[in-house]
C-alpha positions as CSV (number, residue, x, y, z in Angstrom):
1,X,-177.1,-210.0,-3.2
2,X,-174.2,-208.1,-1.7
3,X,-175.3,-204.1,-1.5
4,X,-173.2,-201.3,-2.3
5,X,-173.4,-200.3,1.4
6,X,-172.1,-203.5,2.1
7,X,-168.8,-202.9,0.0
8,X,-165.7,-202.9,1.5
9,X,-162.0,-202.3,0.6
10,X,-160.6,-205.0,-0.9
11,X,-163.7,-207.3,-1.8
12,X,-164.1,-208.7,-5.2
13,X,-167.6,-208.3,-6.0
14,X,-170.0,-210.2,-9.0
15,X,-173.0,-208.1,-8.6
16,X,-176.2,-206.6,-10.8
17,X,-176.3,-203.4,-10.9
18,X,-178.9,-200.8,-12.1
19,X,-176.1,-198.0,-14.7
20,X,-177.5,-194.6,-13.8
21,X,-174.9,-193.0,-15.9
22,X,-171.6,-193.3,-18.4
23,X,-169.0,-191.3,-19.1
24,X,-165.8,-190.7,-21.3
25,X,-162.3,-189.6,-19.3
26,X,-158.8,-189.5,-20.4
27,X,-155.9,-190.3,-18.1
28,X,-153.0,-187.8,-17.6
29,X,-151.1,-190.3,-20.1
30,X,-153.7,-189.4,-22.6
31,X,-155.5,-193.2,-22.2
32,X,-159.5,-193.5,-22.6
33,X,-161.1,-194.9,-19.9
34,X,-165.6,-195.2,-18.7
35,X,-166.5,-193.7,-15.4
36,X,-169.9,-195.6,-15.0
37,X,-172.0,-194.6,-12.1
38,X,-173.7,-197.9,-10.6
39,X,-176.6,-198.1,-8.1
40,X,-178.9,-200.2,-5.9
41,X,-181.5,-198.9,-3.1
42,X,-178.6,-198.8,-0.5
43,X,-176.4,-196.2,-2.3
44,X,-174.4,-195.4,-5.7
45,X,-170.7,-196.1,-6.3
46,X,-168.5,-194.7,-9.3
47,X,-166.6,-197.9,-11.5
48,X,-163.8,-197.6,-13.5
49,X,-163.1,-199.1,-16.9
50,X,-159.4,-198.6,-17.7
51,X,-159.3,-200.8,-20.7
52,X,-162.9,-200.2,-22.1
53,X,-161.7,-202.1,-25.5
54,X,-161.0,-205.3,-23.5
55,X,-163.4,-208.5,-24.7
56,X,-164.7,-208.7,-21.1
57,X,-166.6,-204.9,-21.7
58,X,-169.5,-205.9,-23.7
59,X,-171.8,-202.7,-24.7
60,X,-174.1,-201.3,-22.5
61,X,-175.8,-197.9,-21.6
62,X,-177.6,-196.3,-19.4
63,X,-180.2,-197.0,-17.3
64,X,-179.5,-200.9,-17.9
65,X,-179.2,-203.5,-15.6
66,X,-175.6,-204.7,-15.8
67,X,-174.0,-207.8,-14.2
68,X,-170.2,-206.4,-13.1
69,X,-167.2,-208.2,-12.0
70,X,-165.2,-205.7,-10.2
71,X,-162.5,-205.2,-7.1
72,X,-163.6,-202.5,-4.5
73,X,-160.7,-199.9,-3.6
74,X,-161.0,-196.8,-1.7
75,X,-159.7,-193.4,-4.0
76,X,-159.9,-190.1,-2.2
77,X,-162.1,-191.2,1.0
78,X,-164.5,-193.1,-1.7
79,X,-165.2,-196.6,-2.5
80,X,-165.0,-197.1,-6.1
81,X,-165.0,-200.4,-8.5
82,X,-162.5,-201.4,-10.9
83,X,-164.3,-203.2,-13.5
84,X,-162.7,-206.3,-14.9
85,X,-166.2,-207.6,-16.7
86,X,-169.0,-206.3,-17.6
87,X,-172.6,-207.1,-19.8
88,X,-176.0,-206.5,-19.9
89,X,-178.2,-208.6,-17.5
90,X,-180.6,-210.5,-18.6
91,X,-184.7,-210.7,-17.7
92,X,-185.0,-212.2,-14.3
93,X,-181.2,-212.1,-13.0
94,X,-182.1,-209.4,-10.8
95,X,-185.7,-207.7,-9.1
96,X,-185.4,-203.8,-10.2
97,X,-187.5,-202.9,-6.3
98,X,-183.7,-203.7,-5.1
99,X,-181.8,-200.9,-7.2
100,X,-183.9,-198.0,-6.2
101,X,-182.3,-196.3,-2.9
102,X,-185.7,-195.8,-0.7
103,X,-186.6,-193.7,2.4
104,X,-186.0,-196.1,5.9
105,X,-189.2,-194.6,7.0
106,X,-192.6,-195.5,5.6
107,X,-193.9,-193.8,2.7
108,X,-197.2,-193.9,3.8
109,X,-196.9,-192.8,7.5
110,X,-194.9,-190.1,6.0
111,X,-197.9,-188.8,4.0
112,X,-200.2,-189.3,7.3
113,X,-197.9,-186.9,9.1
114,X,-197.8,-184.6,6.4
115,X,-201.4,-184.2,6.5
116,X,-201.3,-183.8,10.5
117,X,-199.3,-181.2,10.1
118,X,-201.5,-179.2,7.4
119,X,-204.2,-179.7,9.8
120,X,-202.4,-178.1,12.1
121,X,-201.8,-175.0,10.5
122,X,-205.1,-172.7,12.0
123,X,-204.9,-169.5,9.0
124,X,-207.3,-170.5,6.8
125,X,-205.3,-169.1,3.6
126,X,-202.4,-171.0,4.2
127,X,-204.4,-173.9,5.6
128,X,-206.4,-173.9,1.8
129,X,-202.9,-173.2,-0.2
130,X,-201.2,-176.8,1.6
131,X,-204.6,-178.6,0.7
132,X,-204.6,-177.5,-2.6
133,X,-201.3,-178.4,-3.2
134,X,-200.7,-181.5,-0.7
135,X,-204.8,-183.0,-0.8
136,X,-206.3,-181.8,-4.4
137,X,-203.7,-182.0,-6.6
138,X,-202.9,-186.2,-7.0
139,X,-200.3,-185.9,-9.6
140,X,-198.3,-183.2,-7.3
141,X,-198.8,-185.5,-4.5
142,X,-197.5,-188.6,-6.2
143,X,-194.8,-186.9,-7.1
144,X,-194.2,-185.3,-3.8
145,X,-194.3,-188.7,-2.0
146,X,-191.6,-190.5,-4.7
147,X,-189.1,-188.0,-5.7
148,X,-185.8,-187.2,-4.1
149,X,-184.5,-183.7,-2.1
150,X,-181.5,-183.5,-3.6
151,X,-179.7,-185.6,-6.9
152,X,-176.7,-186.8,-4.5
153,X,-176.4,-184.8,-1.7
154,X,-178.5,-185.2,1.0
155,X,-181.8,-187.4,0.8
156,X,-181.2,-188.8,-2.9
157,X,-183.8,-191.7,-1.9
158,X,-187.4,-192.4,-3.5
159,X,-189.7,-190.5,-0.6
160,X,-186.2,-188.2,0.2
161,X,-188.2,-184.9,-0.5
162,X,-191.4,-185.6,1.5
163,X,-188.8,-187.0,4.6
164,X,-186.9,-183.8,4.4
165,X,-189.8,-181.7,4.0
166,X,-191.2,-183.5,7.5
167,X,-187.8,-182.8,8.7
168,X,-187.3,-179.2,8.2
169,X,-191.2,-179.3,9.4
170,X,-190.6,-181.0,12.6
171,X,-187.2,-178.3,13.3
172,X,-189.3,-174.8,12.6
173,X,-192.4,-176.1,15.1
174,X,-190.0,-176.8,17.7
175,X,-188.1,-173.4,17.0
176,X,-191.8,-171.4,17.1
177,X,-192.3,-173.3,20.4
178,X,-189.4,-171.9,21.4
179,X,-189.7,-168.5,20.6
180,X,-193.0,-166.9,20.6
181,X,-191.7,-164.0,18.0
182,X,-191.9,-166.9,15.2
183,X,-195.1,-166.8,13.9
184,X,-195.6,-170.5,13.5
185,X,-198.1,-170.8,10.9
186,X,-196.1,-168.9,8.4
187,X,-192.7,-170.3,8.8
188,X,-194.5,-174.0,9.3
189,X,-196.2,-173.6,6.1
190,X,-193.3,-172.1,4.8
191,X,-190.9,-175.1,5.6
192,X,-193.6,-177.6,4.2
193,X,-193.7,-175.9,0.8
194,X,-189.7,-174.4,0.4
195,X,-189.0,-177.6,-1.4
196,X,-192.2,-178.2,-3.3
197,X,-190.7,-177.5,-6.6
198,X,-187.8,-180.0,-6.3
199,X,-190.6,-182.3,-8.1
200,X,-190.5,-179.8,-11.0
201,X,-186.6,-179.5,-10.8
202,X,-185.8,-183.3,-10.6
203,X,-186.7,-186.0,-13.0
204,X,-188.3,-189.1,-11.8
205,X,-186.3,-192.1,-10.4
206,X,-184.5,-193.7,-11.7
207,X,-182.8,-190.9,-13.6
208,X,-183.3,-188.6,-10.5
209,X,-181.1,-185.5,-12.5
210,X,-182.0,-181.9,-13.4
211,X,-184.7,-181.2,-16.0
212,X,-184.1,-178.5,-18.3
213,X,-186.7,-176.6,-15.9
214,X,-184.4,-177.0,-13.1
215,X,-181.4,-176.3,-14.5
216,X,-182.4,-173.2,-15.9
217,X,-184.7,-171.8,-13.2
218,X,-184.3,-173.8,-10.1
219,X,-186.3,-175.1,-7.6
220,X,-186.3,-171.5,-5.6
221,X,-187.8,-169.9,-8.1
222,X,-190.2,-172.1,-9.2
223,X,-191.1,-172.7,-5.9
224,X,-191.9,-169.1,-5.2
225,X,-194.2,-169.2,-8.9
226,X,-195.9,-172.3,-7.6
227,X,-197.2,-171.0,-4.8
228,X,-198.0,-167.6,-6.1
229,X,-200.5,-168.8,-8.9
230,X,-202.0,-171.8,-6.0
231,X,-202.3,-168.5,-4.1
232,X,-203.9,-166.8,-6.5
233,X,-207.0,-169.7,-6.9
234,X,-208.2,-169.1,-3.2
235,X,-210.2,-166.5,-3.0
236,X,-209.3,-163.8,-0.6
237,X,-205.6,-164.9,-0.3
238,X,-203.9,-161.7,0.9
239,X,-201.3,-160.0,-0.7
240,X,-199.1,-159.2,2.4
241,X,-199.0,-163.4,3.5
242,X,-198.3,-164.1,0.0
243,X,-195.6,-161.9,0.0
244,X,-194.1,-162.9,3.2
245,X,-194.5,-167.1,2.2
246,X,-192.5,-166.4,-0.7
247,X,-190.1,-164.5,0.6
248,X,-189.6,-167.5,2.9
249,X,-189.2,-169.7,-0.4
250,X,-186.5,-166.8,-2.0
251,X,-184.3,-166.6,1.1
252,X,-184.0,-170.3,2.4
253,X,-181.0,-170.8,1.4
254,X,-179.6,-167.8,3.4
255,X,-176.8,-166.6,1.1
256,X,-176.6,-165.3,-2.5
257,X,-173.6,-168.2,-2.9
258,X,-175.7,-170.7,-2.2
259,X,-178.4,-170.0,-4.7
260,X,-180.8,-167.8,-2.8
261,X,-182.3,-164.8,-4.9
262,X,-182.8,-162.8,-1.5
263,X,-181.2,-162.6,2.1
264,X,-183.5,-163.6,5.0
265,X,-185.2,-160.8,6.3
266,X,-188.2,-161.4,8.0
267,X,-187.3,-163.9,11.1
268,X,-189.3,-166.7,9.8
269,X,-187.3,-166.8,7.0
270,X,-184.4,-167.1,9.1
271,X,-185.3,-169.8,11.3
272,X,-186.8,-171.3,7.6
273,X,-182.9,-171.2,6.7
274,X,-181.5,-172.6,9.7
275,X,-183.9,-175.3,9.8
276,X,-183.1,-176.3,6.4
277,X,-179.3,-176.5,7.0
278,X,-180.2,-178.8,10.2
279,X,-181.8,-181.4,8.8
280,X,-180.0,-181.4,5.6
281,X,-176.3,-181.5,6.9
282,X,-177.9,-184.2,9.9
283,X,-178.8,-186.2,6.8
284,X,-175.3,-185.8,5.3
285,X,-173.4,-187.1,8.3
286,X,-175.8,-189.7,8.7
287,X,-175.8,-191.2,5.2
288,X,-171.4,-190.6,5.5
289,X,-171.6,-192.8,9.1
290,X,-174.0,-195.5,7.3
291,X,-172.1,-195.9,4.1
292,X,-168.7,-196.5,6.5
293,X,-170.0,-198.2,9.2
294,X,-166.7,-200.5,9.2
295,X,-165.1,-197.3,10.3
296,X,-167.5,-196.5,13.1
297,X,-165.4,-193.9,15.3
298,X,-162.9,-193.8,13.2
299,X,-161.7,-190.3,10.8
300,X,-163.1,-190.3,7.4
301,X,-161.1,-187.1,5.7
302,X,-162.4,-184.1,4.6
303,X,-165.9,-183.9,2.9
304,X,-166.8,-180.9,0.6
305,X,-170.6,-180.7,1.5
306,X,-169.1,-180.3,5.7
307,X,-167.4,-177.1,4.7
308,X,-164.3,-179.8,3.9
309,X,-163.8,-181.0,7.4
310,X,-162.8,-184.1,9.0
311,X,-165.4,-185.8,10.5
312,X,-165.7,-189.2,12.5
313,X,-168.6,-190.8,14.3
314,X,-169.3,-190.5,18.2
315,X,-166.8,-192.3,20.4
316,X,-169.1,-193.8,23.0
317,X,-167.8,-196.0,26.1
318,X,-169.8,-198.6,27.6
């Protein structure tokens, strides 16, 4: 099986493919066409279907496993199909472990280093609230360990939340190192749970979209509920930690434009912010140098999630 990250301009591919989505579009001209969204556990790729009445387009829909026969071309910096064929696969032409994109790392030492981490958080309410959530609670922790961080942007992989949340982790314990006026159990706990409720906002793989939860309330402010009601089940919990953890939570996004109901301003929630932009654009460059690893050094044009610039990947001389 050739994988989508495999794909390269010009190749004519006759692949199965897992449809994560369909849709109707009309050309300038005023012609119907499908934009179909295809994946596999390396990636997704947008296809075209100019001529969707042509005897080659058999029906399909989403979520089915599809058998395409397609030309790769590159359109606006983006590898895209142009289908020629298409039809519904049939029971054992394809294994579906191959067309859900999956964390590089293990899933398992993920969870092991997750649970370090709780166990080194010494306050003894916050130590109880990251139990309760990441120990006690096996449904929240199964769906912690599977679901994705974002729906495409950065870390749209099966164990993409828990890798990001070990991420943004791993950046605020170095930064609280660093600078003694962090306290580190706060902003630690803080970075472990800022995401939590991105298994409440996204819908298992392999739909991985909003629910209606998450598109009308987000994953902010269902994050900041989520911890407040865990908070409220350990006795003693006080107020003012509360109040400061979720203020964490609120403000992690560091602007009102970006979705945050409040600026940062306690210094934790700061270095929460910053830590969360690290490892998220990282994983954006990263993912962008993988899927174009034929053009390793070379510019790849403007990208909308870099603030639209031009990017390329280190030059190095040996």
């Amino acid at each position: 099986m050739k994988h989508i990250s495999d794909f390269n301009e010009g190749d004519h591919i006759r692949e199965v493919f897992l449809c994560k989505g369909i849709s109707h579009a009309v050309t300038k001209n005023g012609k119907e066409y499908l934009n179909v969204q295809l994946m596999d556990r390396t990636g997704s790729v947008d296809g075209k279907i100019w001529d969707p009445g042509d005897p080659g387009i058999d029906d399909f829909d989403k979520y089915d496993y599809v058998e395409v026969n397609a030309d790769v071309n590159v359109w606006n910096n983006a590898k895209q199909l142009n289908i020629k064929r298409i039809r519904i696969a049939g029971e054992g032409e394809y294994d579906p472990a191959e067309y859900l994109p999956v964390s590089s790392r293990n899933n398992d030492e993920m969870y092991k280093e997750l649970l370090s981490v709780i166990d080194s958080i010494e306050d003894k309410h916050y130590n109880a609230l990251l139990k309760k959530f990441f120990v006690e609670d096996a449904e929240l922790v199964k769906r912690f360990r599977t679901c994705s961080a974002a729906k495409t942007v950065h870390h749209g992989f099966v164990g993409g939340l828990m890798q990001h949340t070990l991420g943004v982790a791993s950046v605020c314990d170095f930064l609280s190192k660093s600078y003694p006026v962090l306290n580190r159990d706060l902003l630690v706990t803080a970075a472990l749970c800022h995401d939590i409720a991105k298994t409440k906002e996204l819908t298992p793989f392999p739909e991985n979209d909003y629910s209606d939860e998450g598109q009308l309330l987000g994953h902010i402010v269902m994050g900041s509920e989520m911890v407040g009601a865990a908070a409220k089940e350990i006795e003693g919990f006080p107020n003012i930690k509360l109040t400061q953890l979720q203020h964490c939570i609120l403000a992690h996004h560091g602007k009102y434009e970006f979705g945050s109901p409040k600026l940062p301003e306690l210094v934790e929630a700061m270095a929460l912010n910053l830590a969360d932009e690290c490892d998220s654009k990282i994983e954006i460059y990263t993912e962008l140098f993988e899927a174009n690893a034929e053009k390793k050094g070379q510019w790849l044009g403007p990208r909308k999630f870099l603030n639209d610039s031009n990017v390329r990947s280190t030059i190095t001389t040996e």
